[in-house]
C-alpha positions in Angstrom: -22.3 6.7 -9.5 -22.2 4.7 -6.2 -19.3 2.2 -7.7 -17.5 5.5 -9.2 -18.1 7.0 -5.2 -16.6 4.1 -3.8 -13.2 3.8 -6.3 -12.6 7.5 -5.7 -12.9 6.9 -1.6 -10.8 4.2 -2.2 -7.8 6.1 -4.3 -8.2 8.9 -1.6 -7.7 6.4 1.2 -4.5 5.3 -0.3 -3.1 8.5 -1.4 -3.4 9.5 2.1 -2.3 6.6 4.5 0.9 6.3 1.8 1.9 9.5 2.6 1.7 8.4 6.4 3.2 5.3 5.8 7.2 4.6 5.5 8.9 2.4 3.5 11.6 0.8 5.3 14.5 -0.9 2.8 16.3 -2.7 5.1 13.0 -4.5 6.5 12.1 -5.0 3.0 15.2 -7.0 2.2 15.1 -8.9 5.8 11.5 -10.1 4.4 13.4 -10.4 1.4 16.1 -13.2 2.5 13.4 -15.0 4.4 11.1 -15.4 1.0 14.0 -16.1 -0.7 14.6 -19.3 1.8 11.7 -20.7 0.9 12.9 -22.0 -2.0 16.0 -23.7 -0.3 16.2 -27.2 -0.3 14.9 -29.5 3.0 18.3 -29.9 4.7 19.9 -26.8 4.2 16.5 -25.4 5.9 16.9 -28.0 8.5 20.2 -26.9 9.0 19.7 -22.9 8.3 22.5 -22.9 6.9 21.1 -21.4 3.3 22.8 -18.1 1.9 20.0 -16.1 2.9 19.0 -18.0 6.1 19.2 -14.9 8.3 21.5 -16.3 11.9 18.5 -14.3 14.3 15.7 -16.0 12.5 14.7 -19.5 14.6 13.0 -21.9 12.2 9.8 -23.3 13.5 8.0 -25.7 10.9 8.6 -26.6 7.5 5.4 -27.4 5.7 4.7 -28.8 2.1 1.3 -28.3 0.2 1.1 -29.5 -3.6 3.9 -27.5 -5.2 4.8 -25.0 -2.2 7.1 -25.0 0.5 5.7 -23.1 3.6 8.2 -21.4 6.3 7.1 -20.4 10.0 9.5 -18.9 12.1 10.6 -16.5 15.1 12.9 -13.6 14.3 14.6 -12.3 17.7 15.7 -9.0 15.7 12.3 -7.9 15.0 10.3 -10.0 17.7 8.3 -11.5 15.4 6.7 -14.6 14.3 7.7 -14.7 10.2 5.5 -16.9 7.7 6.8 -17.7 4.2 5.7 -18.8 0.9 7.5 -20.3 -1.7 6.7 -19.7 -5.3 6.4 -21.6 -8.0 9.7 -22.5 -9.8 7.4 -22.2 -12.9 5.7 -18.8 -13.0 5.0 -18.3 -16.0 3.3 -21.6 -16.8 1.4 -22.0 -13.9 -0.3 -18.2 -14.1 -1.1 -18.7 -17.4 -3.1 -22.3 -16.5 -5.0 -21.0 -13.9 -8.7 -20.2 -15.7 -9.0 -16.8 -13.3 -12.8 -18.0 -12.7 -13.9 -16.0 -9.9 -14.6 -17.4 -6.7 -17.7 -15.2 -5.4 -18.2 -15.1 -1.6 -15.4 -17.2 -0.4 -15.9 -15.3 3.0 -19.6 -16.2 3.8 -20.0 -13.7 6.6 -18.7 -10.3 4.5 -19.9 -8.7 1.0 -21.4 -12.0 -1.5 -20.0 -9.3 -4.2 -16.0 -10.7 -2.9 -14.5 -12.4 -5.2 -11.2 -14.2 -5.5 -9.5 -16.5 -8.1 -10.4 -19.9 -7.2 -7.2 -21.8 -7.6 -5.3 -19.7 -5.1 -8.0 -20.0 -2.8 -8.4 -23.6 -2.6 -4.7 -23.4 -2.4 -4.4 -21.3 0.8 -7.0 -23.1 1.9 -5.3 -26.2 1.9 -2.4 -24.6 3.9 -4.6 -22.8 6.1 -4.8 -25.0 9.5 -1.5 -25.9 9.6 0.0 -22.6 9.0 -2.9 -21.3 11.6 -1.5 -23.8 13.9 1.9 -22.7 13.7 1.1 -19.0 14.7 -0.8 -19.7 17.7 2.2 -21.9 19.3 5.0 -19.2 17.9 3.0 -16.9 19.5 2.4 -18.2 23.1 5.8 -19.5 23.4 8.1 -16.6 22.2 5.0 -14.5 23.8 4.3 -11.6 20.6 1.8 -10.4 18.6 3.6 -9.6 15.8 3.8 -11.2 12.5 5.3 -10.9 9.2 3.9 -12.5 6.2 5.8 -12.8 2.8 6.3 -14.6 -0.6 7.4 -14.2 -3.8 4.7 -15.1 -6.7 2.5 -17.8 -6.3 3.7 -17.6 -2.3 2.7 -13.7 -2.2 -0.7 -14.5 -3.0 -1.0 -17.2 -0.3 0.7 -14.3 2.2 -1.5 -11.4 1.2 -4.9 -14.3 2.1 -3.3 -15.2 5.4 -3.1 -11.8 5.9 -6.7 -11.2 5.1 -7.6 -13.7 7.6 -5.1 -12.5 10.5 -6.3 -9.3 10.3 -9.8 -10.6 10.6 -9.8 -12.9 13.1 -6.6 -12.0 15.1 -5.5 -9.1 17.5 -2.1 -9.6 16.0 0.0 -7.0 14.2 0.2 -8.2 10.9 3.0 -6.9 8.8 2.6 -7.9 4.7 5.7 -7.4 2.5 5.1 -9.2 -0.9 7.3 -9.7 -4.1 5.7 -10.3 -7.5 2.3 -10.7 -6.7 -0.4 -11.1 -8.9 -3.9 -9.6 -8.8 -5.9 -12.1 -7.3 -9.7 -10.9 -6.3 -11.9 -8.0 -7.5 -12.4 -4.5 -6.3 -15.0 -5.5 -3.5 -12.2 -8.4 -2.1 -9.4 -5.2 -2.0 -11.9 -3.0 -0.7 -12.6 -4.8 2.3 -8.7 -5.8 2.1 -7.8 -2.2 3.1 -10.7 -1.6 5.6 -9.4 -4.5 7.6 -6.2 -2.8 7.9 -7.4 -0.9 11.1 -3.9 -0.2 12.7 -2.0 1.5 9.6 0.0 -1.6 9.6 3.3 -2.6 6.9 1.9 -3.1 3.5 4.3 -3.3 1.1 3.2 -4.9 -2.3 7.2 -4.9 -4.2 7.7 -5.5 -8.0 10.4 -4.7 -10.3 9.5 -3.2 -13.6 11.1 -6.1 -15.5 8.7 -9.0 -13.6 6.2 -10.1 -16.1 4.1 -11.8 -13.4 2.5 -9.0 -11.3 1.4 -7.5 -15.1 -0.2 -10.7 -16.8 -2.2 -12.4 -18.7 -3.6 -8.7 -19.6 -7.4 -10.3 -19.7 -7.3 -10.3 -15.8 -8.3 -6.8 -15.7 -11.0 -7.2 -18.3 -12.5 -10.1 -15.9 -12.0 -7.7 -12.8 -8.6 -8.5 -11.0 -7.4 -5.5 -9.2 -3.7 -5.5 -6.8 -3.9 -4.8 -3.5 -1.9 -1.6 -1.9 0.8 -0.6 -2.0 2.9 -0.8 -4.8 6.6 -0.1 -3.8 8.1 -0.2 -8.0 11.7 -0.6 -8.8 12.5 0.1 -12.2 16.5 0.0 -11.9 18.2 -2.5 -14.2 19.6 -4.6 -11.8 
């Protein structure tokens, strides 16, 4: 009864702060763009000179871990420091190796019932002090407290754990606008996801009816694996 309590609170929470919260198109595709340059070569980057290298956005750091590329940035238009993740060029394969084991209590001072799926993890975690790093001197010398995180795939799981953290640890305003995501932890990791949301903030989980990704493998849900709000759907054929 508790658990069934506690998913019920949970839809309730949503339905409600949705109906508060506004989805802003043309912010989506600005996040859009910028995930998008992640997956532009090294010089073109160095350069900004990609197709969707936005002309406001100042390019910070280029980072590399494994197979992703990792962006940091300063966007004058929305006074923001941006952080990107690039996906994997092959989704498909590299969702259906991962094993989905669980990773319980990756955070050791919240719930031991968390759970996320250890490759992505151990991933992020990889990336973490670097792209930690890279906030803290964005943010005292372009003097904000805003952030956007992105990625597309593999990269919006690694933006929706930074987020996690910023929101945690941070007095920053953490906007999160992801594109294909995955599930990636259980019902106690997206749980505590939401209540760490304290200031109503942008969180904008996109996917297009046609993306296989954010739907497979099908035995995730059996092992758990729940998505994190909110789902913005777009089931045009385009």
């Amino acid at each position: 009864i508790q658990t069934l309590l506690m998913r019920l609170f949970t839809l309730l929470f949503l339905f409600f702060k949705s109906v508060l919260c506004t989805y802003n198109e043309s912010l989506a595709l600005y996040a859009l763009k910028f995930a998008q340059s992640t997956y532009c070569n090294h010089s073109s980057l160095v350069k900004w000179d990609c197709k969707t290298c936005e002309s406001d956005i100042e390019l910070s750091s280029i980072f590399y871990v494994r197979e992703v590329q990792i962006l940091t940035s300063y966007s004058r238009k929305y006074d923001s420091i941006m952080v990107g993740y690039r996906g994997s060029s092959t989704a498909l394969n590299w969702i259906y190796d991962l094993d989905f084991s669980m990773h319980l209590n990756p955070y050791p001072n919240l719930s031991k019932n968390i759970g996320v799926e250890s490759g992505f993890f151990e991933l992020y975690e990889l990336s973490k002090p670097q792209v930690m790093q890279s906030i803290e001197d964005l943010s005292n010398k372009y003097k904000t407290k805003k952030v956007i995180t992105t990625g597309h795939s593999l990269g919006s799981v690694l933006s929706t754990l930074l987020t996690f953290d910023l929101r945690r640890y941070s007095n920053m305003f953490i906007s999160h606008i992801s594109f294909g995501c995955p599930r990636l932890g259980n019902h106690d990791f997206v749980s505590t996801y939401i209540k760490f949301n304290k200031d109503n903030s942008i969180e904008w989980r996109i996917i297009h009816f046609d993306d296989l990704i954010p739907h497979l493998p099908p035995y995730q849900i059996l092992l758990g694996y729940e998505h994190v709000p909110f789902e913005i759907l777009y089931n045009d054929d385009n």
